[in-house]
N, C-alpha and C positions, 0 to 999 in steps of 0.2 A: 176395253176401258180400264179395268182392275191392272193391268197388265204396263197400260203407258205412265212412264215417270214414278218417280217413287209414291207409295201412298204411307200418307197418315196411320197413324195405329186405330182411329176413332173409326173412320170407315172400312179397313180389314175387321176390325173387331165384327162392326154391321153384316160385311160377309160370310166372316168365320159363324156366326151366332144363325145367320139363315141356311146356311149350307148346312150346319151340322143340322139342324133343326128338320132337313128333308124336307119333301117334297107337301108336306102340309104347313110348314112355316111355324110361325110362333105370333100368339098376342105383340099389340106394339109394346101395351104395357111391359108384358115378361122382358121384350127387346130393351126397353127403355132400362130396366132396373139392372139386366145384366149387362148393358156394354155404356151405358150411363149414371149408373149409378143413380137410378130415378132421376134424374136432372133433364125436363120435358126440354128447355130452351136449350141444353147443349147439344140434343138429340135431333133439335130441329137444324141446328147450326150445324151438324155433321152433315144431315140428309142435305141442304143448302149446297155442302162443298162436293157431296157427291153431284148434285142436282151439275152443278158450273163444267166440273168434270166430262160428263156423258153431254151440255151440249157444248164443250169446245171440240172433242173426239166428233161429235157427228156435224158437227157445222150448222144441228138445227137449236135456232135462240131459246124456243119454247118446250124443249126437252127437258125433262127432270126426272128424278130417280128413278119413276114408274118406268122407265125403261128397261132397269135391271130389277124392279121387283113387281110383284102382284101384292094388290091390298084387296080384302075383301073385309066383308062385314061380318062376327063370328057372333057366338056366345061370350060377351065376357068383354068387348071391344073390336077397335080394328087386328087384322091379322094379317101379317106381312110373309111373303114368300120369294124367294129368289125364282124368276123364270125360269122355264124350262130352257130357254137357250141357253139362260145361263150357267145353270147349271151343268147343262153337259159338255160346256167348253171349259167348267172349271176340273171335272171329269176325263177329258181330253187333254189337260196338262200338267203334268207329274208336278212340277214348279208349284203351281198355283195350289191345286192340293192338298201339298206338304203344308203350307204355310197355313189353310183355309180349316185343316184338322187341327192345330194347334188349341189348345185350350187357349178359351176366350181373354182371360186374366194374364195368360202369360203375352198373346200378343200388345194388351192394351197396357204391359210392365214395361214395355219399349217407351209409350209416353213418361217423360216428365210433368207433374203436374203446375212446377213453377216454371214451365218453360212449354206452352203447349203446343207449340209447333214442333219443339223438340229437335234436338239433334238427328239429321235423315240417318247419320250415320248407324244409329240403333233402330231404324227402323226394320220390320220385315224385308226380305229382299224377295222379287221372285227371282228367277235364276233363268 
């Protein structure tokens, strides 16, 4: 799913930020303020675009992000995790990786802010 069509900087950012984060994940909070800028409705409107993503890829309607991540209940909030599937497929491809260790800040410098969609052309590529 990460892998079909180009993606957005806001949901790489979501990747990059759990991936690096390993296999215990991060608060939504911490999530929210590093790849949102605290801004809860823009973070809901990423997770939305990833949600559409994962069910046109699997062809089921009521699929949503919980596909590629784990939420549990923590100290402090909810706490978000990139699967283990997922994780080891992004493990399993040198592409995705490169792009998923980047610093958080630099992939999310590809968006334009007056333009949020943005030029794809500045986007991450996988390869």
């Amino acid at each position: 799913m990460v892998r079909r069509g180009p993606n957005p900087p806001g949901p790489l950012a979501i990747y990059a930020a759990l991936y690096q984060a390993g296999e215990a994940g991060t608060l939504e909070d911490a999530l929210i303020d590093r790849v949102r800028w605290g801004d809860r409705q823009s973070f809901a409107m990423v997770l939305r675009g990833i949600s559409r993503r994962v069910a046109s890829v699997t062809g089921r309607r009521f699929t949503d992000y919980r596909a590629l991540f784990v939420e549990s209940r923590a100290t402090g909030g909810k706490r978000l995790a990139l699967r283990s599937e997922v994780r080891k497929a992004i493990d399993a491809d040198a592409s995705m990786r490169r792009i998923l260790t980047l610093p958080v800040e630099d992939i999310l410098a590809t968006r334009n802010p007056a333009d949020p969609q943005g030029d794809q052309r500045n986007w991450p590529r996988l390869e």
